[in-house]
N, CA, C and O of each residue as an XYZ file, in Angstrom:
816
protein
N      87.865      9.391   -114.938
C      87.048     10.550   -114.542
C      87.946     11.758   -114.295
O      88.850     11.806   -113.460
N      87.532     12.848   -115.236
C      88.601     14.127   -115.084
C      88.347     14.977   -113.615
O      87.271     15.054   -113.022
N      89.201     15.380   -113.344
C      89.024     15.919   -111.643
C      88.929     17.339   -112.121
O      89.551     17.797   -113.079
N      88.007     18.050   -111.282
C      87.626     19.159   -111.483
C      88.621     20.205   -110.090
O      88.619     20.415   -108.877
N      89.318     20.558   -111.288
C      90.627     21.632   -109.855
C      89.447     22.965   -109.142
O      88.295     23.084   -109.561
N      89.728     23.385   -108.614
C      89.523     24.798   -107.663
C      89.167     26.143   -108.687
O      88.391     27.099   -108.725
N      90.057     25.657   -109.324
C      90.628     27.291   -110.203
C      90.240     26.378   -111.535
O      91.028     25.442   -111.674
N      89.156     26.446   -112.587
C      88.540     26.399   -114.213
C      88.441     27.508   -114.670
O      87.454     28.243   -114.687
N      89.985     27.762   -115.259
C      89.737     28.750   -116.067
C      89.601     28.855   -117.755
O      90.262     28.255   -118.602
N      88.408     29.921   -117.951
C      87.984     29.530   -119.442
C      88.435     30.894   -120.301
O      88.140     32.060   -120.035
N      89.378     30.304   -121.599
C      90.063     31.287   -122.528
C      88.821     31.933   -122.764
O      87.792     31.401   -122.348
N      88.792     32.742   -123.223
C      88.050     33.177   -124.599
C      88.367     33.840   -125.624
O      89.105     34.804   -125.421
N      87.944     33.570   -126.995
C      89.540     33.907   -127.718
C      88.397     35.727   -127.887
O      89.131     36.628   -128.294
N      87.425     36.041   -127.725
C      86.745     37.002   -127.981
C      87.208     38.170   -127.060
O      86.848     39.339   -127.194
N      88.073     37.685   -126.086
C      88.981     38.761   -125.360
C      90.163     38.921   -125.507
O      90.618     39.363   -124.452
N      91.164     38.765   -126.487
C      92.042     38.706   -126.749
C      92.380     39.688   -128.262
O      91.710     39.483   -129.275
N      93.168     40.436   -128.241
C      93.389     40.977   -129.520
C      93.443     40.330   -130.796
O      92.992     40.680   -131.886
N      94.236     39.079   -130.359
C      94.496     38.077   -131.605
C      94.892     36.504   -130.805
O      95.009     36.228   -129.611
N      95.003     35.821   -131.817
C      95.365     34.297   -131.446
C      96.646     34.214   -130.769
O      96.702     33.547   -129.735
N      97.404     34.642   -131.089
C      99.291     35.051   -130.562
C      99.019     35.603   -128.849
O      99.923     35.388   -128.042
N      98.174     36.069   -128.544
C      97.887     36.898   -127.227
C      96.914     35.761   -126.495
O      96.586     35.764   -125.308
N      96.604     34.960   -127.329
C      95.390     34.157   -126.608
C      96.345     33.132   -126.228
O      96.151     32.768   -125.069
N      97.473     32.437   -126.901
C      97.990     31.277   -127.061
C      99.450     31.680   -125.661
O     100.014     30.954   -124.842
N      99.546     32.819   -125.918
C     100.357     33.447   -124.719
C      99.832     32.997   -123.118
O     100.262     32.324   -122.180
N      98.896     33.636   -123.376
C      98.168     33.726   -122.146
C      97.687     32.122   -121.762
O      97.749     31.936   -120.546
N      97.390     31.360   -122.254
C      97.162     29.981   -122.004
C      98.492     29.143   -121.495
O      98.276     28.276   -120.648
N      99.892     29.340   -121.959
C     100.815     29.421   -121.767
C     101.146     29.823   -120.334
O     101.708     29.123   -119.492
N     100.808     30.770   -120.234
C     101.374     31.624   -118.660
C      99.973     30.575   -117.593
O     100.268     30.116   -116.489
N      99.017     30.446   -118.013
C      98.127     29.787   -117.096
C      98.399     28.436   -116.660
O      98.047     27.971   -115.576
N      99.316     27.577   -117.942
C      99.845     26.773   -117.656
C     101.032     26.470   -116.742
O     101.265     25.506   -116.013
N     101.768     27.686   -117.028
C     103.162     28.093   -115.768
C     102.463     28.153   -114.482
O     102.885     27.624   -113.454
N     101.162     28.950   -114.606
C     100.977     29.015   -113.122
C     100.187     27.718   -112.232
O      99.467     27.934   -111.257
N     100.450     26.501   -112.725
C      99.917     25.347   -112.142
C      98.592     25.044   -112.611
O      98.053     23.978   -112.314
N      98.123     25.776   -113.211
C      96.286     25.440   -113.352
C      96.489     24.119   -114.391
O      97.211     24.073   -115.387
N      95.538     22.962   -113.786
C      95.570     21.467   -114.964
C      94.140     21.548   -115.790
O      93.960     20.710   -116.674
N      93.276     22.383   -115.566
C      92.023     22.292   -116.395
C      91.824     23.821   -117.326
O      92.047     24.880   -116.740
N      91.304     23.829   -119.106
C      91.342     24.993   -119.166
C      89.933     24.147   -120.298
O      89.730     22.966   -120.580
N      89.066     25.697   -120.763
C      88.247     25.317   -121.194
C      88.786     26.818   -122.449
O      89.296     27.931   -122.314
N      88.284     25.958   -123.613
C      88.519     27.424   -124.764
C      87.295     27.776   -125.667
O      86.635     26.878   -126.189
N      87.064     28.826   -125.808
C      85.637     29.223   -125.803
C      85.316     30.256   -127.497
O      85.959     31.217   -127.920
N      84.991     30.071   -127.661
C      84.916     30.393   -129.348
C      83.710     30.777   -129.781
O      83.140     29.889   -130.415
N      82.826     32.258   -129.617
C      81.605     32.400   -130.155
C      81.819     32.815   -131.419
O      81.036     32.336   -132.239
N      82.519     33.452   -131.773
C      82.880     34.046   -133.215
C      83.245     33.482   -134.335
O      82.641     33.670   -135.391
N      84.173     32.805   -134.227
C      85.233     32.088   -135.298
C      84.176     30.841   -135.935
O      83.174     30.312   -135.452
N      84.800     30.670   -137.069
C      84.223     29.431   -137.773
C      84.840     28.447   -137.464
O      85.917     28.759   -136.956
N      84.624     27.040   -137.545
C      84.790     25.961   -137.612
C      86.116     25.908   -137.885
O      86.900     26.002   -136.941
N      86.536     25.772   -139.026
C      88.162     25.635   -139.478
C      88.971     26.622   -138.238
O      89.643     25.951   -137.455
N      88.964     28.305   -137.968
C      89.769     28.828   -137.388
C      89.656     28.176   -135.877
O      90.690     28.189   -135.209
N      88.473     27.611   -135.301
C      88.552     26.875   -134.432
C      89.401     25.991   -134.128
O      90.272     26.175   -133.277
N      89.241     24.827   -134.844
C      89.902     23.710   -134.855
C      91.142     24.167   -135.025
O      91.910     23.698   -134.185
N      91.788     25.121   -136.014
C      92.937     25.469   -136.009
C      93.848     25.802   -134.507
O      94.881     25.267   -134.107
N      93.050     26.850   -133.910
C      93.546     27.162   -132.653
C      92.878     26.474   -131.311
O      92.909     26.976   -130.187
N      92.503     25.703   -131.530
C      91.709     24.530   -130.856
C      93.334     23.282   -130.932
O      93.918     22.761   -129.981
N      93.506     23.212   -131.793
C      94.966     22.090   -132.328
C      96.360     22.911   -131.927
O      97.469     22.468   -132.225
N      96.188     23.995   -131.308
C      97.554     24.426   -131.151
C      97.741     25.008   -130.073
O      98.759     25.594   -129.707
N      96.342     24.805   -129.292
C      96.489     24.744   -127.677
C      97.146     23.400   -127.472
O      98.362     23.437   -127.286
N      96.587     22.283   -127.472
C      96.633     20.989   -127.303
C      98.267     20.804   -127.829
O      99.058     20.196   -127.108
N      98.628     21.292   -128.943
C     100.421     21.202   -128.826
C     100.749     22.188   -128.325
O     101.572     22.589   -129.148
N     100.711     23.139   -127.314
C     101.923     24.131   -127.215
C     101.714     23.559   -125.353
O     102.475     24.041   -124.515
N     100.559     22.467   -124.904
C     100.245     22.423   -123.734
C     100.922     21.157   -123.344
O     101.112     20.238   -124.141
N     101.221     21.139   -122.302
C     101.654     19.782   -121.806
C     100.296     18.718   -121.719
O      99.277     19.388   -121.552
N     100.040     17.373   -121.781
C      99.209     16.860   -121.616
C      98.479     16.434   -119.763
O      97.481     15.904   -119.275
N      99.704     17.058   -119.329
C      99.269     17.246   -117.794
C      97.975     18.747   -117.742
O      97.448     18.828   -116.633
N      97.607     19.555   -118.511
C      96.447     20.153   -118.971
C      95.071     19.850   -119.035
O      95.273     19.025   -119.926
N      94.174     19.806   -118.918
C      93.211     18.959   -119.697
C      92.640     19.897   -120.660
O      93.246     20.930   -120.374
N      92.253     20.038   -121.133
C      91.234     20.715   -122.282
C      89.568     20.433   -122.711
O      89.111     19.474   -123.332
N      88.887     21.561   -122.176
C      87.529     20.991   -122.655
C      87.310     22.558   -123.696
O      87.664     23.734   -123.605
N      86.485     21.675   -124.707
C      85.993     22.370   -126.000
C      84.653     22.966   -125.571
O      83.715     22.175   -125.473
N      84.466     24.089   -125.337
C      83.286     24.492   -125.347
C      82.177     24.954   -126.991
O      82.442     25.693   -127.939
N      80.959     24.121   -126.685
C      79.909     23.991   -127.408
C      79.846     22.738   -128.495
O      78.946     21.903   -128.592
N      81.178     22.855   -129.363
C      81.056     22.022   -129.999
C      82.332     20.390   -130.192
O      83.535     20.174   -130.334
N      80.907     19.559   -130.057
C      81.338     18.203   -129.643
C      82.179     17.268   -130.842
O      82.891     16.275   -130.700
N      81.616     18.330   -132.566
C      82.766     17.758   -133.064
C      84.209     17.987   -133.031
O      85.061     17.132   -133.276
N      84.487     19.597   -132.608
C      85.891     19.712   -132.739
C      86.630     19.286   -131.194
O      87.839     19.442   -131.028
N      85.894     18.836   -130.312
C      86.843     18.471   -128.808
C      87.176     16.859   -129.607
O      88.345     16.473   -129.622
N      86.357     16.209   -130.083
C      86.854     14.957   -130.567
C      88.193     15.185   -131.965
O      89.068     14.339   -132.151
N      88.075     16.456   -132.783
C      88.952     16.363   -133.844
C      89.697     17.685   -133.385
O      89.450     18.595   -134.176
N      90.468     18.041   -132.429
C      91.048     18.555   -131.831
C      92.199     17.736   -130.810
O      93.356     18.131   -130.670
N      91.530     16.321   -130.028
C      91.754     15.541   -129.049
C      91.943     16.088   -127.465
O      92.652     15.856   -126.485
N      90.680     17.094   -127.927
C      90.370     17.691   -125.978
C      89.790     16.281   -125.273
O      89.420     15.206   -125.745
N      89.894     16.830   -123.877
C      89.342     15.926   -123.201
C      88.153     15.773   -122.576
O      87.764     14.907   -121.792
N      87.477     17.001   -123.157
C      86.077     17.642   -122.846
C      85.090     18.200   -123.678
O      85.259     18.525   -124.853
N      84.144     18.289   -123.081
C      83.282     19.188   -123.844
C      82.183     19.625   -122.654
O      81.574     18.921   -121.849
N      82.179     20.933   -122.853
C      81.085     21.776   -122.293
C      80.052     22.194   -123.013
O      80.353     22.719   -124.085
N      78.627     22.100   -122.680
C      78.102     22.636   -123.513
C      76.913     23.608   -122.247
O      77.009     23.575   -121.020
N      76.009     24.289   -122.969
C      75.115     25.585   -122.464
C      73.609     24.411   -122.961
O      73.414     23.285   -123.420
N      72.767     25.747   -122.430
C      71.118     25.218   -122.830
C      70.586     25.111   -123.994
O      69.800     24.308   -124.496
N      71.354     26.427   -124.508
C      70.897     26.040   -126.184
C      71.636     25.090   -127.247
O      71.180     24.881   -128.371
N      72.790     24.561   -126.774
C      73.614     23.686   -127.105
C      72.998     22.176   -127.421
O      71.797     22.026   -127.194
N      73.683     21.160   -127.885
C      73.145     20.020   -128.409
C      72.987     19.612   -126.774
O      73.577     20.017   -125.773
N      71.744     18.462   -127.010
C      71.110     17.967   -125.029
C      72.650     16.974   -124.654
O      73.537     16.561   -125.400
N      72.472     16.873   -123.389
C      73.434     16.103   -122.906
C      73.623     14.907   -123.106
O      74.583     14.326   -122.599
N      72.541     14.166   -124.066
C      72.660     12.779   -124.083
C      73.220     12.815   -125.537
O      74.167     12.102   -125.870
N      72.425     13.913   -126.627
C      73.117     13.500   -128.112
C      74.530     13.988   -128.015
O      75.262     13.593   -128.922
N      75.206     14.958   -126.876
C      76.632     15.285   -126.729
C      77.050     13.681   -126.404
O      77.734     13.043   -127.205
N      76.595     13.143   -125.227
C      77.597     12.527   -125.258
C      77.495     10.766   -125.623
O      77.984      9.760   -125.110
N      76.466     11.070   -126.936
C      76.439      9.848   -127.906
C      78.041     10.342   -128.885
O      78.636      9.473   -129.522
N      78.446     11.512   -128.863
C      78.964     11.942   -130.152
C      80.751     11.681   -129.184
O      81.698     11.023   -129.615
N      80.682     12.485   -127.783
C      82.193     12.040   -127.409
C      82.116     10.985   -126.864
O      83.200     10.613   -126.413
N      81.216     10.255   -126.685
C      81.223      8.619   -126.114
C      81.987      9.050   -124.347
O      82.455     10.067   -123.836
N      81.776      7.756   -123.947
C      82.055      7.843   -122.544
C      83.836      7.927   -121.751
O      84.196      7.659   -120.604
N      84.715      8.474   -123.111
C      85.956      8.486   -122.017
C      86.090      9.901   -121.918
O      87.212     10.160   -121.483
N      85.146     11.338   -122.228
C      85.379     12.391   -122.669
C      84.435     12.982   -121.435
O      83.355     12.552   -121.032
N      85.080     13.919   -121.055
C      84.443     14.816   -119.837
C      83.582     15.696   -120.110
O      84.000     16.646   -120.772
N      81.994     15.696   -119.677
C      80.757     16.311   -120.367
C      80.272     17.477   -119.003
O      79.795     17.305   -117.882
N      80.644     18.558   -119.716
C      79.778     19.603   -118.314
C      78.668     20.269   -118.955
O      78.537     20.410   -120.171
N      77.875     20.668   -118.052
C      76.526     21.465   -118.560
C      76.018     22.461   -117.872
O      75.724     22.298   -116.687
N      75.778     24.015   -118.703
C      75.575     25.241   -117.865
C      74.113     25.295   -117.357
O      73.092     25.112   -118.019
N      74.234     25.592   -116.004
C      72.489     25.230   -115.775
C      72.337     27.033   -115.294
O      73.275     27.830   -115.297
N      70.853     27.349   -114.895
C      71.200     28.902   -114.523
C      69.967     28.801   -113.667
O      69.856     29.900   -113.123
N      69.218     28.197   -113.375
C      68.478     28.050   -112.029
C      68.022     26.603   -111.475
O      68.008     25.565   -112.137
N      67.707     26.732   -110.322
C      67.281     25.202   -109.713
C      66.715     24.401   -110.919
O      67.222     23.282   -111.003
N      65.922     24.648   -111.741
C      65.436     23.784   -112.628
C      66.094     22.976   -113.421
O      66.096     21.764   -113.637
N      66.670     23.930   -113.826
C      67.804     23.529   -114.924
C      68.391     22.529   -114.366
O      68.138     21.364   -114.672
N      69.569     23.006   -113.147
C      70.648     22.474   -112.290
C      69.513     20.619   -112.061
O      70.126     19.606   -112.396
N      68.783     20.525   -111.798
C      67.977     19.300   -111.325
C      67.755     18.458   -112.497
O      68.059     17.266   -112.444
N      67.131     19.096   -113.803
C      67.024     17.802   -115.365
C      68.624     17.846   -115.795
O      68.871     17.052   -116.703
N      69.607     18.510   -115.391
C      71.179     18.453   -116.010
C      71.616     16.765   -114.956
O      72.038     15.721   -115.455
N      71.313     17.035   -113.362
C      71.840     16.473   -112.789
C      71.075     15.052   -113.260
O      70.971     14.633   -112.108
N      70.606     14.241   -113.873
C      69.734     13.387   -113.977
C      70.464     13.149   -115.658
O      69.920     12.384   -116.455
N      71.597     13.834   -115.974
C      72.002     13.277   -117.385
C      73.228     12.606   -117.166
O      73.452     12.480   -115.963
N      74.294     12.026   -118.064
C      75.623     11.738   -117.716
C      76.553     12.524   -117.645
O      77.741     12.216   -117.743
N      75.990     13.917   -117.417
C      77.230     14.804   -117.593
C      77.884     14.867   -116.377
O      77.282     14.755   -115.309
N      79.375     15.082   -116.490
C      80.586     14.309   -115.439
C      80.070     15.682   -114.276
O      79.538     15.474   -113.185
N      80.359     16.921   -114.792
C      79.813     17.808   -114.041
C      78.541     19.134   -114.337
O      77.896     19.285   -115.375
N      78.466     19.914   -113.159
C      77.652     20.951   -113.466
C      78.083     22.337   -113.759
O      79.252     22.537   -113.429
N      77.548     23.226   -114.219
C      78.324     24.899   -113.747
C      76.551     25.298   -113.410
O      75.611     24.624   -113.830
N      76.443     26.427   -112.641
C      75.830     27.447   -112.202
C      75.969     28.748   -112.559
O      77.181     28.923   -112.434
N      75.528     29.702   -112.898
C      75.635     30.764   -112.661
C      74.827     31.310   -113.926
O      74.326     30.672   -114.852
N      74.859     32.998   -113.628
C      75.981     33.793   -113.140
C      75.658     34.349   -111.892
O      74.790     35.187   -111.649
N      76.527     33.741   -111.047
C      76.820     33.919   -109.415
C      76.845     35.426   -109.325
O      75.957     35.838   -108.579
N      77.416     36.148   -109.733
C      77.577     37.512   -109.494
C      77.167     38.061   -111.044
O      76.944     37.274   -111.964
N      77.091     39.819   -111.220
C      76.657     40.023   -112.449
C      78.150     40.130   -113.227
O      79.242     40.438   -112.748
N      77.826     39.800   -114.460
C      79.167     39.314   -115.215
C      79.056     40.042   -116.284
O      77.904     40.177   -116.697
N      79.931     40.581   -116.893
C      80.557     41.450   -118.070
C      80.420     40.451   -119.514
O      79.686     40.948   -120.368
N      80.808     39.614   -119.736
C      81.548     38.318   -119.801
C      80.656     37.753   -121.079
O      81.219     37.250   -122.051
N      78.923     37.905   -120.974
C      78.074     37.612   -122.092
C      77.169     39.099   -121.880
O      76.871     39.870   -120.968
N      76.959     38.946   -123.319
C      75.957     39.815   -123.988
C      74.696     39.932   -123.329
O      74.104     40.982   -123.080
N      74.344     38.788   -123.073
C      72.450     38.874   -122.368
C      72.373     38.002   -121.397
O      71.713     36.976   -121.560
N      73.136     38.296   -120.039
C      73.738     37.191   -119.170
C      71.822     36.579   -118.614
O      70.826     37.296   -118.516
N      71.892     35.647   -118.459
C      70.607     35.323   -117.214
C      70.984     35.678   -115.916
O      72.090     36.072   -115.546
N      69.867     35.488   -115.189
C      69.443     36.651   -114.021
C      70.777     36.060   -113.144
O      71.537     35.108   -113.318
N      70.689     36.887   -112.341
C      72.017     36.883   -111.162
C      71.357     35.427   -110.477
O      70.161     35.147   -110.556
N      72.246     34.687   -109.888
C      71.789     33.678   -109.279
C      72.437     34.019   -107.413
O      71.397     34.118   -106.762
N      72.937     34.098   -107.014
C      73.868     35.157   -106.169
C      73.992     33.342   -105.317
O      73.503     32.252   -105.615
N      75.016     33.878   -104.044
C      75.417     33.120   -103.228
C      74.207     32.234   -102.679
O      74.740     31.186   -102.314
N      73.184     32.173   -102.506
C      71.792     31.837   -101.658
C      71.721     30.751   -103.091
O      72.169     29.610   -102.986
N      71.067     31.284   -104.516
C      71.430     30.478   -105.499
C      71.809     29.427   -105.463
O      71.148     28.392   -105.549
N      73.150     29.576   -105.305
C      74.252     28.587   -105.228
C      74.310     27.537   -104.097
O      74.367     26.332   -104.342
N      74.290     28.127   -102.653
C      73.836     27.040   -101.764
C      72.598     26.011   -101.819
O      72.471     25.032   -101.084
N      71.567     26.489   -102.998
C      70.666     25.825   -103.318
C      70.823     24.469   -104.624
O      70.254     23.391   -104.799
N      71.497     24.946   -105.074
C      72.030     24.453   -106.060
C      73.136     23.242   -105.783
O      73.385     22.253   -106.473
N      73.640     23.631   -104.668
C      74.689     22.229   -103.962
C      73.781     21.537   -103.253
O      74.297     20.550   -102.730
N      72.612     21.661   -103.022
C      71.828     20.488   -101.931
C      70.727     19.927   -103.313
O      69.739     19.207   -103.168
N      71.142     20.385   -104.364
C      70.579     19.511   -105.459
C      71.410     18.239   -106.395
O      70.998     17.502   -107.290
N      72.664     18.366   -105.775
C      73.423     17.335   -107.410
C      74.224     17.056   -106.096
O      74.473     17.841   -105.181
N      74.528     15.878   -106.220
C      76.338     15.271   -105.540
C      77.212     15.385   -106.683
O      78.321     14.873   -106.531
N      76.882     16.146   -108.213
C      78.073     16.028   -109.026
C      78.973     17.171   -108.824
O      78.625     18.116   -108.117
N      79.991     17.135   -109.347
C      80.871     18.308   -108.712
C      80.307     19.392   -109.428
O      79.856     19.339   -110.572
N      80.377     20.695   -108.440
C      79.378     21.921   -108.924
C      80.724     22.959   -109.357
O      81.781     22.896   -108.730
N      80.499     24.001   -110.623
C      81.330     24.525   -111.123
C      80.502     25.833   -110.710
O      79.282     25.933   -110.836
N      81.516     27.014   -110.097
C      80.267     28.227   -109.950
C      80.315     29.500   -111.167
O      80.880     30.322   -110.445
N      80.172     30.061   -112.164
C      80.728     31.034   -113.221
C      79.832     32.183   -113.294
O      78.624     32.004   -113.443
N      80.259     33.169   -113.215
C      80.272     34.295   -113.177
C      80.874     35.581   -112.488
O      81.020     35.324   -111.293
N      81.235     36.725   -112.750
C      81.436     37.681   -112.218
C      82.539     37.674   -110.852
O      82.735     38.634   -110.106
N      83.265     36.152   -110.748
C      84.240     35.674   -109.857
C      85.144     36.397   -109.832
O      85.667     36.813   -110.867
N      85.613     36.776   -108.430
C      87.668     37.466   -108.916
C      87.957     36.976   -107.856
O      87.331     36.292   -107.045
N      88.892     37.341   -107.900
C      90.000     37.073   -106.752
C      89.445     37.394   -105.055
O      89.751     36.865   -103.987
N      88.857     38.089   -105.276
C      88.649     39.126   -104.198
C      86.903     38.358   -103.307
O      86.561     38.648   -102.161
N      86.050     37.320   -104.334
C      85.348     37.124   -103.758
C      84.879     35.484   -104.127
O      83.948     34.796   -103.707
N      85.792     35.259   -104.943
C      86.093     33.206   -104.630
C      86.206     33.080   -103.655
O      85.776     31.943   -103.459
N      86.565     33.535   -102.617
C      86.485     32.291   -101.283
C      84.891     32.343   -100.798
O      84.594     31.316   -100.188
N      83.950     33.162   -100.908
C      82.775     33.118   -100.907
C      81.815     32.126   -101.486
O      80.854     31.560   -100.963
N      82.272     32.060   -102.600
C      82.009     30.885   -103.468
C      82.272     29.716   -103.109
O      81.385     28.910   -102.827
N      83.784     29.390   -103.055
C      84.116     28.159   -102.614
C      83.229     27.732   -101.128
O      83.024     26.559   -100.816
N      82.969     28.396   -100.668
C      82.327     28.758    -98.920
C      80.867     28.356    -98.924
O      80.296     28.037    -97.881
N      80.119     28.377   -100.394
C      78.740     28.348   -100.488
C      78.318     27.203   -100.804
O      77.105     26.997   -100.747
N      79.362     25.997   -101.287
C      79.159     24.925   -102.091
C      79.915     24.808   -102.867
O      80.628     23.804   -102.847
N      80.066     25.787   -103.865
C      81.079     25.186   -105.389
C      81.909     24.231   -105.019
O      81.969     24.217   -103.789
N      82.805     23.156   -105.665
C      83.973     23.246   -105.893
C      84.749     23.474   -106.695
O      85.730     22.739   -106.807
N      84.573     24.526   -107.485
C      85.243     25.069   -108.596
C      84.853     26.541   -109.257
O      83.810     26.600   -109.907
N      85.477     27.448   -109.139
C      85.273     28.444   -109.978
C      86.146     28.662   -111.283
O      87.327     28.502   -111.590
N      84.842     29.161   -111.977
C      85.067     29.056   -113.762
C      85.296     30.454   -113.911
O      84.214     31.039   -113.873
N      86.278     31.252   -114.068
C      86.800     32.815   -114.365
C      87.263     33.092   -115.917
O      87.948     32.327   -116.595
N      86.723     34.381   -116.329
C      87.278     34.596   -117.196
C      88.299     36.147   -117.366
O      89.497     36.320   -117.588
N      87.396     36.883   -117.186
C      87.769     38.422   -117.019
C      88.455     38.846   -115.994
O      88.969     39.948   -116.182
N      88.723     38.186   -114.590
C      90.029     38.773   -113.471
C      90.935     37.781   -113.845
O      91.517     37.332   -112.857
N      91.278     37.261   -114.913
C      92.355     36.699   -115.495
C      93.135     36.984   -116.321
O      94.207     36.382   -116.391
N      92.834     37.906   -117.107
C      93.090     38.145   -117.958
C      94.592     39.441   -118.057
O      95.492     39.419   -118.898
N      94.489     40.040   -117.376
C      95.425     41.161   -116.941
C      96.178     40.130   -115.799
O      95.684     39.720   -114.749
N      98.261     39.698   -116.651
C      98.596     38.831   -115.900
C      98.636     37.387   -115.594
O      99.180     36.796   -114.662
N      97.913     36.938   -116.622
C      97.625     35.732   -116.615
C      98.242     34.510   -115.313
O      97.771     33.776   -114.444
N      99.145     34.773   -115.701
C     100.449     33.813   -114.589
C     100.196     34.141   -113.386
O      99.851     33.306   -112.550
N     100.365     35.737   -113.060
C     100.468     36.275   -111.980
C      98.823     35.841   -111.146
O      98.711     35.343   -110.026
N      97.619     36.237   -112.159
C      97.004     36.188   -111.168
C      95.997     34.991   -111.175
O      94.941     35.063   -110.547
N      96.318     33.993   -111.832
C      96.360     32.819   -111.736
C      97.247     31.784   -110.430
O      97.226     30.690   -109.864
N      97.761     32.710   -110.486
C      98.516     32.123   -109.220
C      97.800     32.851   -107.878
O      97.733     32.109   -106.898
N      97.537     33.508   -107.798
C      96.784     34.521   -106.781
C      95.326     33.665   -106.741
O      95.034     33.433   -105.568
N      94.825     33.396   -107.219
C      93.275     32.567   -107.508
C      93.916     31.244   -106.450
O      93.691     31.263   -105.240
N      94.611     30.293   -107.015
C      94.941     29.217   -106.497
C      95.373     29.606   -104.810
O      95.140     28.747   -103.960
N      95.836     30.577   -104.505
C      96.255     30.731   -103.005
C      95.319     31.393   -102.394
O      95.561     31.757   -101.243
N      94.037     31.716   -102.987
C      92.899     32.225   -102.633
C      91.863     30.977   -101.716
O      91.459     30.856   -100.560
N      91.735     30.112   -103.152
C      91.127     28.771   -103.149
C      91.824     27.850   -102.351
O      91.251     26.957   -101.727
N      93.272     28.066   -102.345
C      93.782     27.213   -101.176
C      93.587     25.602   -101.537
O      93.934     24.742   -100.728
């Protein structure tokens, strides 16, 4: 069972100038102690995926873990150790007919409803959000805010992931409400190392 750290932070290669800047920065996240990273790919096709999907996984130590977000064939032909998937994504049970049971299955829920038919599947964990309003997607769903979230921990004993609109400045709020884990993308990004390391002494 993969342990879900404090600090889940998720690449996205859609913020990055190029692959060389993305593969950098995963690099420096790795210097700064973080063991879980999730890499996130709305754009790219299949092949450029897997390509830079296969060269996280070598440039990373295997003390890392890696979860593939959305798709469950390339975390298996990649050799992540995960897979995340969303609502419109394949259901949680045909995901994890496809990575079978040694592969770590999370699922984005975005209100009590959701969060309650997710918790009732095998997925190892949950995420929530977006906790705060987030930059981060195109047509985010509604704010779920801190109140949200405390609602949302008196629904699952699985470990709760919180994502959205997180920084530095207001994770301990989060961590404070229930989560145990915040999923960041955008106050990471400027610094990687540096403020990756700042997150973790936040979260404590």
């Amino acid at each position: 069972m993969l342990v879900i750290p404090r600090l889940y932070p998720i690449l996205d290669a859609g913020c990055f100038a190029d692959a060389a800047e993305m593969f950098l920065a995963a690099e420096e996240f790795a210097a700064s102690g973080i063991t879980l990273l999730q890499y996130r790919n709305k754009s790219g096709n299949a092949r450029q995926m897997l390509d830079q999907a296969r060269e996280l996984r070598k440039r990373l130590s295997p003390t890392v873990k890696l979860i593939m977000n959305d798709r469950a064939d390339l975390c298996l032909a990649a050799s992540f150790n995960g897979l995340h998937i969303g609502q419109d994504d394949l259901s949680p049970e045909a995901a994890r007919r496809i990575i079978g049971p040694d592969h770590c299955l999370g699922v984005s829920t975005h209100n009590p409803e959701q969060l309650a038919e997710a918790d009732k599947t095998t997925a190892d964990y949950l995420a929530i959000g977006p906790i705060f309003t987030t930059s981060s997607k195109a047509n985010p769903d509604p704010v779920v805010g801190l109140e949200g979230l405390r609602l949302a921990r008196q629904l699952t004993r699985k470990p709760l992931v919180a994502i959205g609109g997180i920084t530095r400045a207001n994770a301990r709020s989060v961590i404070d409400a229930g989560a145990d884990s915040v999923a960041v993308i955008s106050d990471l990004l400027l610094s990687p190392r540096k403020s990756a390391e700042e997150f973790i002494r936040v979260l404590g």
